[in-house]
KOLDO-72232 format. One record per atom (N, C-alpha, C): residue in one letter; x, y, z. Coordinates in steps of 0.05 Angstrom, whole numbers, padded with zeros to 5 digits, always signed. Layout:
KOLDO-72232
aXYZ;...
END
This chain:
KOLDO-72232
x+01246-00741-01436;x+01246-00734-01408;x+01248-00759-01391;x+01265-00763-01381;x+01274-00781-01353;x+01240-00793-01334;x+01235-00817-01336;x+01222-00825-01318;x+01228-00821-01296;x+01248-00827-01280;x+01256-00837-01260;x+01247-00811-01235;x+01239-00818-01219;x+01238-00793-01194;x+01255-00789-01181;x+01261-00758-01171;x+01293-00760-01158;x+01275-00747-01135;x+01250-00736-01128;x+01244-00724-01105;x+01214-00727-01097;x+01210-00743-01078;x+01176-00750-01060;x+01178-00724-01042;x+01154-00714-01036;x+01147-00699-01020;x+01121-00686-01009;x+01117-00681-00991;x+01097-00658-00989;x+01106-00633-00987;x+01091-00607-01009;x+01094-00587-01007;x+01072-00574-00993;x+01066-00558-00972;x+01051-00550-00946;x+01050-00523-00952;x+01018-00518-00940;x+01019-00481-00935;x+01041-00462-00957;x+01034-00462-00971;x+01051-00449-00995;x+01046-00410-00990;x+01065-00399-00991;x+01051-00363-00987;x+01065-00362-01019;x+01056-00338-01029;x+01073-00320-01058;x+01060-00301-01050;x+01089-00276-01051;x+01081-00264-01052;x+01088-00244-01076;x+01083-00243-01098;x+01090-00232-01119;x+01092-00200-01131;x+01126-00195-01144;x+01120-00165-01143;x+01130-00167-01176;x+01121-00152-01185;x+01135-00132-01220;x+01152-00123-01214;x+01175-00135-01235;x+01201-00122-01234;x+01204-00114-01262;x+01223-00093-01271;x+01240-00097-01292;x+01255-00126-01305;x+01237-00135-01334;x+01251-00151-01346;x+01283-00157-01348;x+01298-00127-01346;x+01320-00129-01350;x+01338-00148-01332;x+01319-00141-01298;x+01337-00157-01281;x+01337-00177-01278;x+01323-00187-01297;x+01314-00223-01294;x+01334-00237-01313;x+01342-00212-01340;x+01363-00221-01363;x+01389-00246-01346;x+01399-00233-01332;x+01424-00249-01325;x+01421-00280-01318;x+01389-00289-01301;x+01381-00304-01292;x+01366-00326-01320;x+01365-00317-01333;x+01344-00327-01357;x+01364-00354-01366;x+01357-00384-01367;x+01366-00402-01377;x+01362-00404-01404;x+01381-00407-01421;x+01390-00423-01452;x+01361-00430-01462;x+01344-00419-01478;x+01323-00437-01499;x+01314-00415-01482;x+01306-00412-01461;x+01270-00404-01445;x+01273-00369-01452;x+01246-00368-01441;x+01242-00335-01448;x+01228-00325-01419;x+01224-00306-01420;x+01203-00300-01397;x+01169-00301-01402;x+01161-00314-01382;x+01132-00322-01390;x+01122-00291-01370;x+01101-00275-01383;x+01093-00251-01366;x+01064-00258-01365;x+01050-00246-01343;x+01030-00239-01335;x+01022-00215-01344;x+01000-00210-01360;x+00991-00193-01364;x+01009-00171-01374;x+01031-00179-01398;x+01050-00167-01393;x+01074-00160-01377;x+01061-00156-01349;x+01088-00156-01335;x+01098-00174-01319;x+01126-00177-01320;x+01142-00193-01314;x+01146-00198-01274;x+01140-00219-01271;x+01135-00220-01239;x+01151-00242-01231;x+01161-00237-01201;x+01178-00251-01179;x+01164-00252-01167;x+01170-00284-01151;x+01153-00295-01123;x+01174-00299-01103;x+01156-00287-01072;x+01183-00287-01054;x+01162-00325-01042;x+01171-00345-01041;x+01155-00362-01037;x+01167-00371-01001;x+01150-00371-00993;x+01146-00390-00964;x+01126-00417-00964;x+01149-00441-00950;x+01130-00461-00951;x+01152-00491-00938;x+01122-00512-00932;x+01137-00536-00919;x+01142-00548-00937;x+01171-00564-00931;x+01175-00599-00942;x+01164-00615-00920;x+01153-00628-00924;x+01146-00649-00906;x+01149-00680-00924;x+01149-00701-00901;x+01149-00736-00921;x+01169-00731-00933;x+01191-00725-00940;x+01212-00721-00963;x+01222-00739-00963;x+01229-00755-00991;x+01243-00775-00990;x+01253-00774-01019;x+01288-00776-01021;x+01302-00773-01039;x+01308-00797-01051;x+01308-00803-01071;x+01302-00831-01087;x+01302-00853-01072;x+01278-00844-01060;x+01258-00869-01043;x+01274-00873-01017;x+01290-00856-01015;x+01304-00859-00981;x+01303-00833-00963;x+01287-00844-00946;x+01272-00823-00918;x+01299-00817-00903;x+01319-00792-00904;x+01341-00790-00894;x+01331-00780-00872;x+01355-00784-00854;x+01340-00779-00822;x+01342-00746-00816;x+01332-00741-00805;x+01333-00710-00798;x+01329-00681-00820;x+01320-00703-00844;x+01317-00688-00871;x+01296-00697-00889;x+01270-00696-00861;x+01245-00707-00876;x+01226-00686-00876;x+01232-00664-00858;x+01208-00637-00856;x+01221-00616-00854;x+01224-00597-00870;x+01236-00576-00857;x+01226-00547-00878;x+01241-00526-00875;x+01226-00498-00883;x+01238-00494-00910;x+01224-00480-00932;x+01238-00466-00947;x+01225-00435-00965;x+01247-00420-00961;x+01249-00398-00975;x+01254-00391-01005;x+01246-00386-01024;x+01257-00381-01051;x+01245-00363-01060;x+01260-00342-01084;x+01257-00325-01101;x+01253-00333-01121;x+01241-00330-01132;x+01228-00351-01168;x+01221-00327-01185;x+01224-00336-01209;x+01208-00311-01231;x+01209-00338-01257;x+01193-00328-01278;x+01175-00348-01293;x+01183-00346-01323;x+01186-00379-01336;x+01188-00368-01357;x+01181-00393-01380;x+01186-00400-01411;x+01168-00408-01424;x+01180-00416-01440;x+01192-00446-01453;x+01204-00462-01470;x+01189-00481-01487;x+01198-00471-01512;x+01176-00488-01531;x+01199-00508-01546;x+01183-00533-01531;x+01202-00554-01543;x+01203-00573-01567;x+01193-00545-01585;x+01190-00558-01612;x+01158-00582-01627;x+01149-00571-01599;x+01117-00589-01602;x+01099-00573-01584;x+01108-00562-01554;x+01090-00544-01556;x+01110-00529-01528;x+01092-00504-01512;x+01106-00492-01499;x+01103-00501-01468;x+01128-00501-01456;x+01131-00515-01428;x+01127-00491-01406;x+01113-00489-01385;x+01116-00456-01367;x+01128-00468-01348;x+01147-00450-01338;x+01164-00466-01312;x+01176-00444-01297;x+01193-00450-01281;x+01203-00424-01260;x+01227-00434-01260;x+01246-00412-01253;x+01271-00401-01252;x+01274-00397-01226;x+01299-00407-01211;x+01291-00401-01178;x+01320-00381-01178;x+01318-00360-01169;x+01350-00335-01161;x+01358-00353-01137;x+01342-00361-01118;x+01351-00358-01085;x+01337-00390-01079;x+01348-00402-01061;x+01336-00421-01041;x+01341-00423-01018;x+01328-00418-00991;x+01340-00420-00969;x+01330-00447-00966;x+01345-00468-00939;x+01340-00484-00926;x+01350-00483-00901;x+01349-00494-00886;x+01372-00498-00858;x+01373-00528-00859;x+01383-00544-00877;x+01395-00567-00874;x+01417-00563-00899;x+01447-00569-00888;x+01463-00572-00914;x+01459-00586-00934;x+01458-00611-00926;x+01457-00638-00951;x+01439-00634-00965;x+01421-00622-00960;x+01395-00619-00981;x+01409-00589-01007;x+01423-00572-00991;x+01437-00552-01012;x+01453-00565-01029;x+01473-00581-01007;x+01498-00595-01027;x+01484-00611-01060;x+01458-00626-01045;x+01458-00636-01067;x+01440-00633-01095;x+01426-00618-01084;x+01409-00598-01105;x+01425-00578-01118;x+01452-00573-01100;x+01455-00551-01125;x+01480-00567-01147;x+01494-00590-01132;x+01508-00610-01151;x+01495-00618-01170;x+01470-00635-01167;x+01446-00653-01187;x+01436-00630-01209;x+01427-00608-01200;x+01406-00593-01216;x+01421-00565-01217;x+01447-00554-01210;x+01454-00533-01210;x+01435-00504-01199;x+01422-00511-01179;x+01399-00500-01162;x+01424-00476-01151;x+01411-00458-01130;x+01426-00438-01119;x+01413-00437-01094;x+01418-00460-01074;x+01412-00463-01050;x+01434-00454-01035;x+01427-00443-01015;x+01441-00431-00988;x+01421-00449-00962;x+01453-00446-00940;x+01432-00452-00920;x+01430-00435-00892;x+01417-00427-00875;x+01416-00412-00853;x+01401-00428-00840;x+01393-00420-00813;x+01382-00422-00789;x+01354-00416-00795;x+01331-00445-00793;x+01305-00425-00800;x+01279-00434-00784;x+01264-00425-00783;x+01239-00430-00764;x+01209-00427-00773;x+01191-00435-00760;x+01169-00433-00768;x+01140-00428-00755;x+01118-00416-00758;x+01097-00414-00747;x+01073-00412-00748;x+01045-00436-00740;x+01024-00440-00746;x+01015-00422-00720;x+00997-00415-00727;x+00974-00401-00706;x+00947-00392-00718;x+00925-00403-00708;x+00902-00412-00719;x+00890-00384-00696;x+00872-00363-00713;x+00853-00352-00694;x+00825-00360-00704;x+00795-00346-00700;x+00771-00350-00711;x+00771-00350-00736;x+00767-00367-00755;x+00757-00377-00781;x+00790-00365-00799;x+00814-00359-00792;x+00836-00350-00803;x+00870-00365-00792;x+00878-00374-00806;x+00910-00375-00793;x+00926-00365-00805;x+00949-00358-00786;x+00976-00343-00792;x+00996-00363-00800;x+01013-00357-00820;x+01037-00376-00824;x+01059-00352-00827;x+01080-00373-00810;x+01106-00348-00821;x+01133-00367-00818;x+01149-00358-00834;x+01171-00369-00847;x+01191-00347-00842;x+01211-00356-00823;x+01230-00342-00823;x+01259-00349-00819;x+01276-00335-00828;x+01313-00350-00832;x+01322-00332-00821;x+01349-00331-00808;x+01370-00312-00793;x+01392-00313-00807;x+01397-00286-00817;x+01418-00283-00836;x+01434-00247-00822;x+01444-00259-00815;x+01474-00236-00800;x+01463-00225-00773;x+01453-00250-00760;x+01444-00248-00729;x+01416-00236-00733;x+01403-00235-00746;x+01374-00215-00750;x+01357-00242-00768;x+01331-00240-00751;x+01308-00258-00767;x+01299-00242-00787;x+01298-00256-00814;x+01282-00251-00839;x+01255-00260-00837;x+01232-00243-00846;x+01205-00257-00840;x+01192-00260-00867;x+01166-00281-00872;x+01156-00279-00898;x+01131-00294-00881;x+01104-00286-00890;x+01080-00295-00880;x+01054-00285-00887;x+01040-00299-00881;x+01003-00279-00884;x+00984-00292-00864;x+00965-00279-00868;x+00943-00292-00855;x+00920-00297-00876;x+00905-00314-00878;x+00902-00341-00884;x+00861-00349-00884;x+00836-00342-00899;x+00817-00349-00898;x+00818-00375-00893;x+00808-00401-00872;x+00805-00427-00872;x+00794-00432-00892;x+00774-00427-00910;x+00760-00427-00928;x+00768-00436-00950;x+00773-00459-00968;x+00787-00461-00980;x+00770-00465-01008;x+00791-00460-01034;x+00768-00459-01064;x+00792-00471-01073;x+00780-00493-01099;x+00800-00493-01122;x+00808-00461-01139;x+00826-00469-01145;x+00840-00449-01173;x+00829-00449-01200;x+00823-00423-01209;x+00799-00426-01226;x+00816-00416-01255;x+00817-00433-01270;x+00818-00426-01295;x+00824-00392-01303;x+00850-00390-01315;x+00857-00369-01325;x+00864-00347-01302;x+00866-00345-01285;x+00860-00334-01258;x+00893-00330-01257;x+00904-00311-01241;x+00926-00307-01230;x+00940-00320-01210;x+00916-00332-01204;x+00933-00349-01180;x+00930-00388-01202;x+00924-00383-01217;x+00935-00408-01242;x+00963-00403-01254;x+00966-00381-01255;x+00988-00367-01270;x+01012-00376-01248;x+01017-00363-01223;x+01032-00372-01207;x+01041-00399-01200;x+01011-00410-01191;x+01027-00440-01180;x+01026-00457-01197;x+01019-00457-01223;x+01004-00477-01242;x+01031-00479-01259;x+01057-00477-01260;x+01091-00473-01269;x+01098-00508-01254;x+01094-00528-01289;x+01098-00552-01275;x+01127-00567-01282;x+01142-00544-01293;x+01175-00558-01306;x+01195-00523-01288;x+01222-00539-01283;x+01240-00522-01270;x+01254-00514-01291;x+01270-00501-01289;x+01297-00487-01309;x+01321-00481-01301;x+01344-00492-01299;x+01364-00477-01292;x+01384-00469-01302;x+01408-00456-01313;x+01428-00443-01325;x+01452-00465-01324;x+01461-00486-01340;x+01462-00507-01333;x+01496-00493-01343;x+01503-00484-01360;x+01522-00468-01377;x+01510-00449-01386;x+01521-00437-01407;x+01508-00414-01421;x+01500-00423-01449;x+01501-00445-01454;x+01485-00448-01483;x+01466-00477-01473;x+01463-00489-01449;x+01463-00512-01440;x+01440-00505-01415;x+01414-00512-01413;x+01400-00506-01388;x+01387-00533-01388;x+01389-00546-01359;x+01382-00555-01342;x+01346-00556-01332;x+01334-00579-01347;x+01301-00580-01351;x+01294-00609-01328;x+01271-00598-01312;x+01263-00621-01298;x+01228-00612-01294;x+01223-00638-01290;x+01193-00639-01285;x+01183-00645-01253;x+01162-00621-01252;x+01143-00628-01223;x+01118-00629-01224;x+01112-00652-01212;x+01079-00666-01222;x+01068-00661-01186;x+01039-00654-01198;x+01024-00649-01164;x+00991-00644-01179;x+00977-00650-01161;x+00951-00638-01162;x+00946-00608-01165;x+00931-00602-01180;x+00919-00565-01173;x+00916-00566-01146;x+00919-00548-01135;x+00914-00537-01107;x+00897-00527-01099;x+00882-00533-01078;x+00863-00507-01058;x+00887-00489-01050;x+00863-00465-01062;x+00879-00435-01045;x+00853-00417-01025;x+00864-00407-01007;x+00859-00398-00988;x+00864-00363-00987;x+00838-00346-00993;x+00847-00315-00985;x+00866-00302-00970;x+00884-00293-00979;x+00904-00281-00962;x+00891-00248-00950;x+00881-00241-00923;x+00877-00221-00912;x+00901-00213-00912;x+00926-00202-00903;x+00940-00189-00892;x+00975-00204-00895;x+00998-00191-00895;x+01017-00216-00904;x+01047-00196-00889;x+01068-00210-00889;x+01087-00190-00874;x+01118-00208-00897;x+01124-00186-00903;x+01155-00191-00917;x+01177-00174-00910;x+01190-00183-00892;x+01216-00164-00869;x+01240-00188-00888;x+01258-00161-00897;x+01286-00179-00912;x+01308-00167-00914;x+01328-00173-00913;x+01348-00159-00914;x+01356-00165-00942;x+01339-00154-00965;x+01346-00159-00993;x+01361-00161-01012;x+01384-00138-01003;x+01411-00127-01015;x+01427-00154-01008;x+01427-00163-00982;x+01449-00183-00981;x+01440-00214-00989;x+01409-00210-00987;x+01411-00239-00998;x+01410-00247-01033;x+01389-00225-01041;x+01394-00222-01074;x+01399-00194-01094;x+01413-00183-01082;x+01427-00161-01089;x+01415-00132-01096;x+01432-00120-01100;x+01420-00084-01099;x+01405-00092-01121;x+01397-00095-01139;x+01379-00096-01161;x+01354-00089-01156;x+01349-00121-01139;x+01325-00127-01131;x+01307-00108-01110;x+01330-00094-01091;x+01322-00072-01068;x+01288-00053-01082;x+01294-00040-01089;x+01267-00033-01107;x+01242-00042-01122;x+01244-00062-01121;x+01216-00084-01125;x+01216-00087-01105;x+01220-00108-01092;x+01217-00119-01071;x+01207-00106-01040;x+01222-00084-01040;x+01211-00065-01025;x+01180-00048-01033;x+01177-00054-01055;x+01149-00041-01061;x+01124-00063-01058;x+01099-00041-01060;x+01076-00063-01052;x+01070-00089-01071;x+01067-00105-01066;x+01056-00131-01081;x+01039-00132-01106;x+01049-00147-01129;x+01022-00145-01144;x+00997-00162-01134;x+01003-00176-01118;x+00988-00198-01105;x+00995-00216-01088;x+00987-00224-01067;x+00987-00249-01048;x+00971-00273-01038;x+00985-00294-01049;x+00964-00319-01053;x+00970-00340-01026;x+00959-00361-01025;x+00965-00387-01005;x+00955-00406-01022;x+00964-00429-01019;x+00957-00450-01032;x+00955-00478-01011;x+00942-00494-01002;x+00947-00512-00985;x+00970-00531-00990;x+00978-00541-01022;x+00993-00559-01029;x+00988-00592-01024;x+01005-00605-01033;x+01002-00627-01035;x+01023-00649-01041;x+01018-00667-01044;x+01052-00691-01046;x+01059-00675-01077;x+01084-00678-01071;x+01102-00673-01106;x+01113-00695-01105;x+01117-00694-01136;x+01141-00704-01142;x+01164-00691-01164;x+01189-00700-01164;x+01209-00693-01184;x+01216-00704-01201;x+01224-00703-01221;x+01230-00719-01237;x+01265-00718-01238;x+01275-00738-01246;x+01309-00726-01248;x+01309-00711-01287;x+01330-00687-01280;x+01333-00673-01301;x+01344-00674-01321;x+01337-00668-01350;x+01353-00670-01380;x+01368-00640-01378;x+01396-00640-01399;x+01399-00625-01407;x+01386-00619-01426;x+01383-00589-01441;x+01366-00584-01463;x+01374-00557-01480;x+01370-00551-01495;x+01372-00527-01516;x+01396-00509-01519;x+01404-00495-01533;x+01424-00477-01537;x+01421-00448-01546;x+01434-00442-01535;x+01423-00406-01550;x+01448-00406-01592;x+01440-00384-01593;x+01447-00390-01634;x+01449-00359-01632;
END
Protein backbone atom coordinates (compact mmCIF):
# COMPACT_ATOMS: atom_id res chain seq x y z
CA UNK A 1 0.00 0.00 0.00
CA UNK A 2 1.31 3.45 -1.17
CA UNK A 3 2.57 5.76 1.63
CA UNK A 4 2.17 8.76 0.03
CA UNK A 5 -1.15 11.01 0.82
CA UNK A 6 -3.18 12.21 -1.99
CA UNK A 7 -5.95 13.92 0.40
CA UNK A 8 -5.78 16.34 3.92
CA UNK A 9 -8.93 17.22 5.24
CA UNK A 10 -11.57 17.78 7.64
CA UNK A 11 -14.51 15.65 7.53
CA UNK A 12 -17.46 17.71 9.64
CA UNK A 13 -20.98 16.93 10.98
CA UNK A 14 -21.28 13.59 9.24
CA UNK A 15 -25.45 12.44 8.94
CA UNK A 16 -26.08 8.40 7.62
CA UNK A 17 -28.77 7.66 7.03
CA UNK A 18 -28.98 3.98 6.43
CA UNK A 19 -31.59 1.72 4.69
CA UNK A 20 -31.68 -2.42 3.72
CA UNK A 21 -31.71 -3.09 0.38
CA UNK A 22 -31.70 -6.16 -1.69
CA UNK A 23 -28.18 -7.67 -2.12
CA UNK A 24 -28.93 -8.12 -5.64
CA UNK A 25 -28.87 -4.37 -6.34
CA UNK A 26 -25.60 -3.83 -5.00
CA UNK A 27 -24.31 -6.93 -7.51
CA UNK A 28 -23.53 -4.53 -10.41
CA UNK A 29 -21.70 -2.09 -8.02
CA UNK A 30 -19.56 -4.78 -6.19
CA UNK A 31 -15.65 -4.35 -7.07
CA UNK A 32 -13.21 -7.38 -8.25
CA UNK A 33 -11.92 -9.46 -4.95
CA UNK A 34 -14.57 -7.66 -2.36
CA UNK A 35 -17.81 -9.12 -1.16
CA UNK A 36 -20.43 -7.48 0.71
CA UNK A 37 -19.75 -6.88 4.35
CA UNK A 38 -23.62 -7.17 6.08
CA UNK A 39 -24.90 -6.06 9.22
CA UNK A 40 -26.61 -8.36 10.96
CA UNK A 41 -27.14 -10.01 7.88
CA UNK A 42 -28.58 -7.46 6.05
CA UNK A 43 -27.09 -5.68 3.48
CA UNK A 44 -27.25 -1.72 4.01
CA UNK A 45 -26.76 1.74 2.01
CA UNK A 46 -25.83 5.09 3.49
CA UNK A 47 -27.36 8.24 2.05
CA UNK A 48 -24.27 10.31 3.71
CA UNK A 49 -24.32 14.20 4.32
CA UNK A 50 -21.32 16.05 5.35
CA UNK A 51 -18.40 18.92 5.33
CA UNK A 52 -14.94 19.08 3.62
CA UNK A 53 -13.32 21.58 5.27
CA UNK A 54 -9.01 22.49 5.40
CA UNK A 55 -8.76 20.40 2.13
CA UNK A 56 -5.68 20.20 0.75
CA UNK A 57 -4.71 17.98 -2.25
CA UNK A 58 -1.16 16.79 -2.13
CA UNK A 59 -0.33 19.47 0.23
CA UNK A 60 -1.77 22.24 -1.99
CA UNK A 61 -4.72 24.47 -0.44
CA UNK A 62 -6.47 25.13 -3.98
CA UNK A 63 -8.29 28.29 -3.89
CA UNK A 64 -11.96 28.14 -3.77
CA UNK A 65 -11.72 24.31 -3.09
CA UNK A 66 -10.91 24.25 0.54
CA UNK A 67 -14.63 23.84 2.15
CA UNK A 68 -17.37 22.77 0.59
CA UNK A 69 -20.55 20.08 0.76
CA UNK A 70 -20.83 16.58 0.00
CA UNK A 71 -23.46 14.07 -0.80
CA UNK A 72 -22.87 10.22 -1.33
CA UNK A 73 -24.56 6.88 -1.57
CA UNK A 74 -22.19 4.17 -0.14
CA UNK A 75 -22.97 0.49 0.65
CA UNK A 76 -20.22 -1.81 2.35
CA UNK A 77 -18.08 -4.41 1.70
CA UNK A 78 -15.05 -6.86 2.77
CA UNK A 79 -11.58 -7.93 1.14
CA UNK A 80 -9.37 -10.34 2.56
CA UNK A 81 -5.99 -9.68 1.47
CA UNK A 82 -4.61 -12.84 2.00
CA UNK A 83 -3.55 -11.95 5.75
CA UNK A 84 -6.52 -10.71 6.99
CA UNK A 85 -9.95 -8.95 6.10
CA UNK A 86 -10.09 -5.19 4.96
CA UNK A 87 -13.99 -3.44 5.62
CA UNK A 88 -14.43 -0.58 3.30
CA UNK A 89 -17.22 1.17 1.29
CA UNK A 90 -18.24 1.28 -2.18
CA UNK A 91 -19.54 4.75 -3.09
CA UNK A 92 -22.72 4.47 -6.25
CA UNK A 93 -23.04 8.42 -6.15
CA UNK A 94 -20.98 11.58 -5.14
CA UNK A 95 -22.29 14.92 -5.26
CA UNK A 96 -20.14 18.09 -4.98
CA UNK A 97 -20.63 21.57 -6.50
CA UNK A 98 -17.05 22.13 -7.43
CA UNK A 99 -15.93 20.52 -10.84
CA UNK A 100 -12.16 19.98 -10.35
CA UNK A 101 -12.67 18.09 -7.34
CA UNK A 102 -15.15 15.56 -9.71
CA UNK A 103 -12.71 15.76 -12.60
CA UNK A 104 -10.17 14.55 -10.51
CA UNK A 105 -11.35 11.98 -8.23
CA UNK A 106 -13.04 10.32 -10.74
CA UNK A 107 -9.71 10.28 -13.19
CA UNK A 108 -7.23 9.26 -9.98
CA UNK A 109 -9.59 6.74 -8.21
CA UNK A 110 -12.36 6.02 -10.85
CA UNK A 111 -14.92 7.56 -8.15
CA UNK A 112 -18.50 8.46 -9.66
CA UNK A 113 -18.64 12.09 -8.81
CA UNK A 114 -21.17 14.51 -10.26
CA UNK A 115 -21.47 18.03 -9.66
CA UNK A 116 -24.58 20.37 -8.95
CA UNK A 117 -25.41 23.44 -7.16
CA UNK A 118 -25.23 22.81 -3.33
CA UNK A 119 -25.86 24.44 0.06
CA UNK A 120 -25.83 24.15 3.55
CA UNK A 121 -27.32 24.60 7.10
CA UNK A 122 -26.29 24.97 10.82
CA UNK A 123 -28.99 26.05 13.20
CA UNK A 124 -28.43 25.46 16.83
CA UNK A 125 -31.83 25.41 19.12
CA UNK A 126 -31.85 24.42 23.17
CA UNK A 127 -29.32 21.64 23.87
CA UNK A 128 -29.99 20.28 19.84
CA UNK A 129 -28.77 21.38 16.23
CA UNK A 130 -30.09 20.96 12.83
CA UNK A 131 -27.82 20.23 9.87
CA UNK A 132 -28.99 20.03 6.35
CA UNK A 133 -27.36 19.30 3.11
CA UNK A 134 -28.90 20.10 0.12
CA UNK A 135 -28.12 20.00 -3.99
CA UNK A 136 -30.45 21.23 -6.91
CA UNK A 137 -30.88 18.81 -9.48
CA UNK A 138 -33.57 19.77 -12.37
CA UNK A 139 -34.39 23.21 -10.77
CA UNK A 140 -35.75 21.50 -7.39
CA UNK A 141 -33.59 21.34 -3.98
CA UNK A 142 -32.68 17.82 -2.80
CA UNK A 143 -32.61 17.69 1.05
CA UNK A 144 -30.68 15.25 3.54
CA UNK A 145 -30.44 16.26 7.41
CA UNK A 146 -31.35 15.60 11.16
CA UNK A 147 -31.43 17.03 14.24
CA UNK A 148 -28.73 16.47 16.42
CA UNK A 149 -28.33 15.79 20.68
CA UNK A 150 -25.23 18.40 21.56
CA UNK A 151 -24.33 15.67 23.73
CA UNK A 152 -21.71 13.92 22.47
CA UNK A 153 -20.33 9.92 23.30
CA UNK A 154 -17.59 7.92 21.73
CA UNK A 155 -18.63 4.86 19.54
CA UNK A 156 -18.81 1.88 21.46
CA UNK A 157 -17.51 -1.30 20.46
CA UNK A 158 -19.49 -3.64 18.29
CA UNK A 159 -22.35 -1.16 18.08
CA UNK A 160 -23.94 -0.21 14.71
CA UNK A 161 -22.90 2.94 14.59
CA UNK A 162 -18.99 1.09 14.62
CA UNK A 163 -20.23 -0.83 11.80
CA UNK A 164 -21.02 2.30 9.66
CA UNK A 165 -18.39 4.77 10.18
CA UNK A 166 -15.62 2.51 11.39
CA UNK A 167 -15.05 1.41 7.04
CA UNK A 168 -11.26 2.54 6.90
CA UNK A 169 -10.21 1.37 3.09
CA UNK A 170 -12.36 2.53 -0.28
CA UNK A 171 -13.09 0.22 -3.27
CA UNK A 172 -13.71 1.00 -6.60
CA UNK A 173 -14.52 -1.00 -9.95
CA UNK A 174 -11.28 -0.15 -11.47
CA UNK A 175 -12.12 -2.78 -14.60
CA UNK A 176 -13.92 -5.82 -14.17
CA UNK A 177 -11.24 -8.16 -12.96
CA UNK A 178 -9.13 -5.02 -11.58
CA UNK A 179 -10.49 -2.88 -8.40
CA UNK A 180 -9.10 0.13 -7.32
CA UNK A 181 -8.01 -0.02 -3.21
CA UNK A 182 -7.18 3.10 -1.10
CA UNK A 183 -6.76 3.89 2.49
CA UNK A 184 -8.56 6.42 5.01
CA UNK A 185 -7.00 7.05 8.33
CA UNK A 186 -8.95 9.31 11.07
CA UNK A 187 -9.75 9.05 14.66
CA UNK A 188 -13.01 7.15 16.01
CA UNK A 189 -15.52 9.67 16.21
CA UNK A 190 -17.97 11.33 18.73
CA UNK A 191 -21.47 10.65 17.69
CA UNK A 192 -24.31 12.56 18.63
CA UNK A 193 -28.26 11.18 18.95
CA UNK A 194 -30.11 11.77 16.01
CA UNK A 195 -33.85 12.98 17.23
CA UNK A 196 -35.53 13.44 13.98
CA UNK A 197 -33.85 13.55 10.24
CA UNK A 198 -35.41 14.61 6.71
CA UNK A 199 -34.38 12.80 3.27
CA UNK A 200 -36.35 14.67 0.17
CA UNK A 201 -34.68 13.11 -3.29
CA UNK A 202 -35.41 12.78 -6.47
CA UNK A 203 -33.97 9.12 -6.45
CA UNK A 204 -34.87 7.64 -9.84
CA UNK A 205 -32.79 10.35 -11.49
CA UNK A 206 -29.98 10.49 -9.43
CA UNK A 207 -29.46 6.59 -8.73
CA UNK A 208 -31.93 4.87 -10.59
CA UNK A 209 -35.34 2.98 -10.51
CA UNK A 210 -33.78 0.21 -8.50
CA UNK A 211 -33.03 2.05 -5.66
CA UNK A 212 -36.72 3.99 -5.64
CA UNK A 213 -37.98 1.34 -3.09
CA UNK A 214 -35.40 1.30 -0.37
CA UNK A 215 -34.78 4.47 -0.26
CA UNK A 216 -38.15 5.63 -0.07
CA UNK A 217 -38.79 3.37 2.91
CA UNK A 218 -38.10 4.03 6.60
CA UNK A 219 -34.46 3.88 7.81
CA UNK A 220 -32.77 1.09 9.47
CA UNK A 221 -31.12 3.81 11.41
CA UNK A 222 -29.76 7.39 11.67
CA UNK A 223 -26.52 8.33 13.08
CA UNK A 224 -24.21 11.85 13.29
CA UNK A 225 -20.80 11.71 13.88
CA UNK A 226 -18.82 14.97 14.62
CA UNK A 227 -15.68 13.90 12.43
CA UNK A 228 -12.39 14.85 12.23
CA UNK A 229 -9.08 15.65 9.92
CA UNK A 230 -8.71 12.60 7.33
CA UNK A 231 -6.49 11.59 5.42
CA UNK A 232 -6.07 9.60 1.94
CA UNK A 233 -3.83 7.66 0.96
CA UNK A 234 -3.07 7.41 -2.97
CA UNK A 235 -4.52 4.06 -4.40
CA UNK A 236 -3.17 0.38 -5.50
CA UNK A 237 -4.61 -1.60 -8.01
CA UNK A 238 -5.60 -5.01 -6.53
CA UNK A 239 -7.28 -8.48 -7.08
CA UNK A 240 -9.09 -10.30 -9.85
CA UNK A 241 -12.16 -12.18 -10.08
CA UNK A 242 -11.29 -16.32 -11.43
Amino acid sequence: MSKTTFLKAEWNDLIMINYEVDPAILKPYLPAGTELDLWEGKALVSMVGFMFNNTRVLGIKWPLHTSFEEVNLRFYVRYFDGDKWKRGAVFISEIVPKYAIAIIANALYKEHYSRFPMRHSVTATDGHTHFLYEWKVNGKWNKLGATVNNNLAPIQSGSAEEFIFEHYWGYNPWSDTVTMEYQVEHVSWQIGTVSDYVFDADIATLYGDAFVPYLTAKPVSVFYAKGSEIKVRMGDKIGSKT
